[in-house]
BADRENLO-415772 format. One record per residue (C-alpha): x, y, z. Coordinates in steps of 0.25 Angstrom, whole numbers, plus 5000, padded with zeros to 4 digits. Layout:
<recs>
<rec px="X" py="Y" pz="Z"/>
...
</recs>
This chain:
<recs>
<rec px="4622" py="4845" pz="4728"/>
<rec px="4630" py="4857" pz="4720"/>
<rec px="4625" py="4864" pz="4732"/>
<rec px="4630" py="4856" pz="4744"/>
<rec px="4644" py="4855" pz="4734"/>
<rec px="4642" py="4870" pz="4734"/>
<rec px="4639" py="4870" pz="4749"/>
<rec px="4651" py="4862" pz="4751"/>
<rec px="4662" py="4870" pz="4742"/>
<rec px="4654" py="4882" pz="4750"/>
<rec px="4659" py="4878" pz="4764"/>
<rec px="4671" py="4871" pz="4760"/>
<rec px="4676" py="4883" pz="4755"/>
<rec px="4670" py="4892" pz="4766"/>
<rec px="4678" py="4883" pz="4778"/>
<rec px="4691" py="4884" pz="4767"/>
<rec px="4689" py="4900" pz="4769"/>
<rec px="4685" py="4900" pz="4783"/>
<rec px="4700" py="4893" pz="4785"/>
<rec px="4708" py="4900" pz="4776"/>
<rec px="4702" py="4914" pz="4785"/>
<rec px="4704" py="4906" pz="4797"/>
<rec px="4718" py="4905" pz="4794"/>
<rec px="4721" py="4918" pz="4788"/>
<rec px="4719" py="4923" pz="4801"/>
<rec px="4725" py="4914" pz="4808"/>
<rec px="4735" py="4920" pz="4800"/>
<rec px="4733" py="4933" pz="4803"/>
<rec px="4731" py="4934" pz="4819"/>
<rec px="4744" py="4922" pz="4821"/>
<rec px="4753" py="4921" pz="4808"/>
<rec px="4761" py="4911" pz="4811"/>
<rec px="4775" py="4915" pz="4813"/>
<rec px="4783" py="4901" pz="4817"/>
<rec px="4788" py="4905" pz="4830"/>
<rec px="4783" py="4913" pz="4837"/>
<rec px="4791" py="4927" pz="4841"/>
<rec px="4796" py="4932" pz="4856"/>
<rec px="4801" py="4946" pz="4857"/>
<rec px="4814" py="4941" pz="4859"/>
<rec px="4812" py="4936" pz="4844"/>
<rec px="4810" py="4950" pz="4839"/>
<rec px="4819" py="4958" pz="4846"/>
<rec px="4831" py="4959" pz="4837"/>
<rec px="4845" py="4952" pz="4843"/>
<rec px="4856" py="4962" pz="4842"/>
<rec px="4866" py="4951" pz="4847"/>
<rec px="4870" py="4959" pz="4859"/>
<rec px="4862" py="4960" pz="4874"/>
<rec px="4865" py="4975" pz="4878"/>
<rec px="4861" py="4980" pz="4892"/>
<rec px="4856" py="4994" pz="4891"/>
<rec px="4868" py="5004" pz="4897"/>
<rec px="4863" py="5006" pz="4913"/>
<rec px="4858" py="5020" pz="4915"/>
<rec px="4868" py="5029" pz="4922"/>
<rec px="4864" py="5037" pz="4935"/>
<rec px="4861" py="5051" pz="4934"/>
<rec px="4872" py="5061" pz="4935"/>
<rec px="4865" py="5067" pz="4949"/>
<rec px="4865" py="5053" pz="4956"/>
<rec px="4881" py="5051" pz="4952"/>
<rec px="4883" py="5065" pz="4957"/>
<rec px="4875" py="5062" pz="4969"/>
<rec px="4881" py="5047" pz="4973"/>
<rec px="4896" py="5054" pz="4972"/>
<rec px="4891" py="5065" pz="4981"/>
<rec px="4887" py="5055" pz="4990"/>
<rec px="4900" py="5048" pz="4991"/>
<rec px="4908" py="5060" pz="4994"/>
<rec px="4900" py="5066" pz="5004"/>
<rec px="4901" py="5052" pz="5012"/>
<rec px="4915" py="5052" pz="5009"/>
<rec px="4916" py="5066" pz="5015"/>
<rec px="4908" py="5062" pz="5026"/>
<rec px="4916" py="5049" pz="5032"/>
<rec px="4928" py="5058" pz="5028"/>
<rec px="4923" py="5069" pz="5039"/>
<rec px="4918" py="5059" pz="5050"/>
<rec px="4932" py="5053" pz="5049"/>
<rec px="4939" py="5066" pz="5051"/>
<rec px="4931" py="5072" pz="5059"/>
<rec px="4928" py="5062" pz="5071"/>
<rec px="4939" py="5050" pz="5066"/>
<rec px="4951" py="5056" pz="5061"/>
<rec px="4956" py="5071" pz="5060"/>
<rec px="4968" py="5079" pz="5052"/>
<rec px="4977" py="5087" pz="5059"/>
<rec px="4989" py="5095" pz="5056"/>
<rec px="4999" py="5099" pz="5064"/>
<rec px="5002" py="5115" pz="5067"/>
<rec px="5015" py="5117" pz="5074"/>
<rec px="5027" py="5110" pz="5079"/>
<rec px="5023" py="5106" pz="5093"/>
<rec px="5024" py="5091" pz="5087"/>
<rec px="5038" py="5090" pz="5081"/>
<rec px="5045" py="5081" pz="5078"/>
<rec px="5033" py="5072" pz="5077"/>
<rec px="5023" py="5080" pz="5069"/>
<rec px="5027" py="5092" pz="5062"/>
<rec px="5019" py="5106" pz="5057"/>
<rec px="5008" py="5104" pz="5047"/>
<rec px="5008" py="5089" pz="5046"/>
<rec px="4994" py="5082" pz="5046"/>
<rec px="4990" py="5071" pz="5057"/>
<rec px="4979" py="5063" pz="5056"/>
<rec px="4972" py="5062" pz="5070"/>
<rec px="4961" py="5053" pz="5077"/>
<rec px="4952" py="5049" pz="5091"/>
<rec px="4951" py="5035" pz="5085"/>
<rec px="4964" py="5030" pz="5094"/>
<rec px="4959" py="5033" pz="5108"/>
<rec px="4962" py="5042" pz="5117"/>
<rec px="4976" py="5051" pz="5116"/>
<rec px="4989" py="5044" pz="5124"/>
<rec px="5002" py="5047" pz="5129"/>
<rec px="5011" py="5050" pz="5116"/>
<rec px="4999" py="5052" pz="5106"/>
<rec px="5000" py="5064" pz="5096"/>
<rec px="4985" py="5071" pz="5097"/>
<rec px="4980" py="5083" pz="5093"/>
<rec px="4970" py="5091" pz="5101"/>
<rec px="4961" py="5105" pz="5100"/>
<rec px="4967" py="5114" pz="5110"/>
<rec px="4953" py="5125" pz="5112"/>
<rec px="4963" py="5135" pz="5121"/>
<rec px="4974" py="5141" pz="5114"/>
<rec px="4978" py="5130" pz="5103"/>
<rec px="4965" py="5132" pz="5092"/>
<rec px="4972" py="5121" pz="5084"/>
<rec px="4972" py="5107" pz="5087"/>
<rec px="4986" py="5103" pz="5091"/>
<rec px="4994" py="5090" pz="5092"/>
<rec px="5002" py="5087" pz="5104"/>
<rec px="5006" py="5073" pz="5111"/>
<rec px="5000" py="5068" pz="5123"/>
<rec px="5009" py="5068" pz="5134"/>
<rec px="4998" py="5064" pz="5144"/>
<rec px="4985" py="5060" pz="5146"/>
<rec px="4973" py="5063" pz="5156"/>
<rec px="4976" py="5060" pz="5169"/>
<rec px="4992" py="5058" pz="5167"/>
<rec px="5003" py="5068" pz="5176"/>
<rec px="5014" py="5072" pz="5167"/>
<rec px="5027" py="5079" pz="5169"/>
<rec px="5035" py="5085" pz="5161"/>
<rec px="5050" py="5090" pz="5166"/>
<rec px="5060" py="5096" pz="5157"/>
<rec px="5074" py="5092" pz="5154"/>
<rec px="5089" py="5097" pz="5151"/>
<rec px="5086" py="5100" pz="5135"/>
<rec px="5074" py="5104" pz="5138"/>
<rec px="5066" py="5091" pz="5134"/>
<rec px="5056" py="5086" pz="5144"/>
<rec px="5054" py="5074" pz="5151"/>
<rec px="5040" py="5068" pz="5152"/>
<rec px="5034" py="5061" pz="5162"/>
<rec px="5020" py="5055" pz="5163"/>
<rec px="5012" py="5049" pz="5175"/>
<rec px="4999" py="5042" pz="5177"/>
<rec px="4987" py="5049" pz="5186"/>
<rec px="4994" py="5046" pz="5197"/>
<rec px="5005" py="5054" pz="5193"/>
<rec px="5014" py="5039" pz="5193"/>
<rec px="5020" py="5030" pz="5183"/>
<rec px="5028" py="5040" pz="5176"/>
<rec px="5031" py="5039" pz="5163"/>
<rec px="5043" py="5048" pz="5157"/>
<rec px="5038" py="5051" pz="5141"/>
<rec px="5049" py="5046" pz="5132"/>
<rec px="5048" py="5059" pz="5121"/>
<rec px="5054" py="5053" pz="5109"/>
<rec px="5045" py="5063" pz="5101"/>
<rec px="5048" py="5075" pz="5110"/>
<rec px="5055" py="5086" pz="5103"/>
<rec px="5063" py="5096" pz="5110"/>
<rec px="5066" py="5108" pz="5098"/>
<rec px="5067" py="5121" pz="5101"/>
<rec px="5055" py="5129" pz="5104"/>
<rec px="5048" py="5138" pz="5114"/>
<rec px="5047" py="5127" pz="5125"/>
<rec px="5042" py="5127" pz="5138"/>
<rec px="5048" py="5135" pz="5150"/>
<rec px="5051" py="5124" pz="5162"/>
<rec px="5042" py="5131" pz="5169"/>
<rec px="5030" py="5124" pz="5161"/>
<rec px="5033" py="5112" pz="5167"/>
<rec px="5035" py="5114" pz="5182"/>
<rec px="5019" py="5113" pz="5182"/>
<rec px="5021" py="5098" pz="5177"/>
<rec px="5018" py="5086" pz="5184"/>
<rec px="5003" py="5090" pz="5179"/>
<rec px="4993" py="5079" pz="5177"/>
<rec px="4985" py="5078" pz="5164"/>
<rec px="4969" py="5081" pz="5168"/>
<rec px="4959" py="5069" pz="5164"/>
<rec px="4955" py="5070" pz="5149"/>
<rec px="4966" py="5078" pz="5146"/>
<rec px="4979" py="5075" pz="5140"/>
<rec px="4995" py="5082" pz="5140"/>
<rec px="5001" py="5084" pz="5128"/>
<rec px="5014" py="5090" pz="5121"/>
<rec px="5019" py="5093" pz="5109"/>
<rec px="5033" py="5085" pz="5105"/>
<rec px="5040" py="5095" pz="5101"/>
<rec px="5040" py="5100" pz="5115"/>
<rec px="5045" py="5113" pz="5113"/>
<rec px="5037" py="5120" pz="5105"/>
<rec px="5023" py="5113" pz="5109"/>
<rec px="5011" py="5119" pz="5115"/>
<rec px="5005" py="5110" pz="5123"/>
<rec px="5000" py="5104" pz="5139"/>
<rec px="5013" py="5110" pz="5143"/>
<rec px="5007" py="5122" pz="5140"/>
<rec px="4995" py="5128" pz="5145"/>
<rec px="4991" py="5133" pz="5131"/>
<rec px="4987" py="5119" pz="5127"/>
<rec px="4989" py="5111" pz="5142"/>
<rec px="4980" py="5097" pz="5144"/>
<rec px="4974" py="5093" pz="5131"/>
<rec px="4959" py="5089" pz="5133"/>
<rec px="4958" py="5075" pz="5127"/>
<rec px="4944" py="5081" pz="5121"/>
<rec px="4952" py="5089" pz="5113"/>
<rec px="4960" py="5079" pz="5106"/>
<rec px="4957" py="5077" pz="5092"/>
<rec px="4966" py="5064" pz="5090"/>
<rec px="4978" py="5058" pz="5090"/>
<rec px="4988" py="5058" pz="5079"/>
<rec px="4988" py="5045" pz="5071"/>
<rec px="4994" py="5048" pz="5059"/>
<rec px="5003" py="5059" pz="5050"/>
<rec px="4997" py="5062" pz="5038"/>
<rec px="5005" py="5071" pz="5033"/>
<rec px="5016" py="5075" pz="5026"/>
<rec px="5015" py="5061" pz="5021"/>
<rec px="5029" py="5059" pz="5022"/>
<rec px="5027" py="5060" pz="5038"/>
<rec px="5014" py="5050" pz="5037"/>
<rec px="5013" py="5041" pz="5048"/>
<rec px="5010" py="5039" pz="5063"/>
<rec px="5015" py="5048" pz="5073"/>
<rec px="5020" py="5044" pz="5086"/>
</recs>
């Protein structure tokens, strides 16, 4: 009997162990904690959310990108002054009162073909080598006559193909100063009529013009004509239209 007690207190003490190991590691593979922990819960709150500073581009794509904008800017600069719009300055005193030496005209093809009373300017290959700014007088196909007056101002007269309809040219522009003129034997060759695709031009300051009056310059070849005047851009303080 002392032996099943013995027994008994041998076991009960053996299953009392067997827990108490049981539990110790328990203990040591999942110590309980009472809650368990996220990594949210173990970074530390500084209080403050800050975005880390964007990295800035390299110094060569910078240098590249405003390369890129000013040779497009170049580029759409030279397309416009090459085929749209050009700047011309005037060399003389062939136009006076209405443009005077060295001021700068803006010029264009985008308004249709030259008229009767439009300022142009024109390449001239024969013995002008610079482009040179006259008013058209006549166009391609027209008859115009000229006749000089007492005081020697000219009277002007235009006529369609057909050499009718004439129209005298009221000249409010025309100037009359003293210069080397035309000798009236210029203009006993006139009534002449102005070739197709050809235009007549003069200078308003009529005495002292080169122009279809003479045969230095004569009809004008509409291929020529690099624009019509559309604006005075300088000096500034004549800036404007010009009639």
């Amino acid at each position: 009997m002392n032996d099943e007690t013995n027994n008994k207190h041998t076991d009960s003490y053996t299953d009392i162990e067997s827990i108490s190991a049981d539990d110790k590691e328990k203990s040591d593979v999942e110590p309980i904690t009472g809650e368990e922990k996220t990594d949210s819960d173990m970074t530390p709150d500084s209080g403050d959310t800050h975005e880390a500073p964007a990295s800035k581009p390299p110094l060569a794509v910078s240098i590249y990108d405003i390369f890129e904008t000013v040779a497009f800017s170049v580029a759409i600069v030279f397309i416009c002054f090459t085929f749209l719009f050009r700047i011309c300055i005037v060399d003389g005193q062939s136009m006076e009162n209405t443009l005077y030496n060295g001021e700068k005209l803006l010029v264009s093809q985008l308004f249709g073909a030259p008229e009767r009373g439009d300022i142009i300017v024109f390449h001239e290959t024969g013995y002008f080598k610079e482009p040179l700014v006259k008013r058209v007088i006549a166009t391609e196909n027209e008859w115009i006559d000229i006749k000089p007056e007492a005081g020697g101002k000219l009277t002007v007269t235009v006529y369609d193909s057909e050499m009718k309809n004439p129209v005298v040219l009221t000249e409010d522009y025309a100037e009359y100063k003293t210069g080397y003129g035309y000798s009236p034997e210029t203009y006993k060759s006139f009534p002449k009529q102005v070739p197709a695709g050809c235009l007549f031009v003069m200078g308003d300051n009529r005495n002292n013009s080169s122009d279809s009056r003479s045969s230095l310059v004569g009809f004008v070849d509409s291929r020529r004509v690099l624009g019509k005047v559309i604006v005075r851009i300088l000096p500034v303080s004549r800036f404007g239209t010009v009639d």
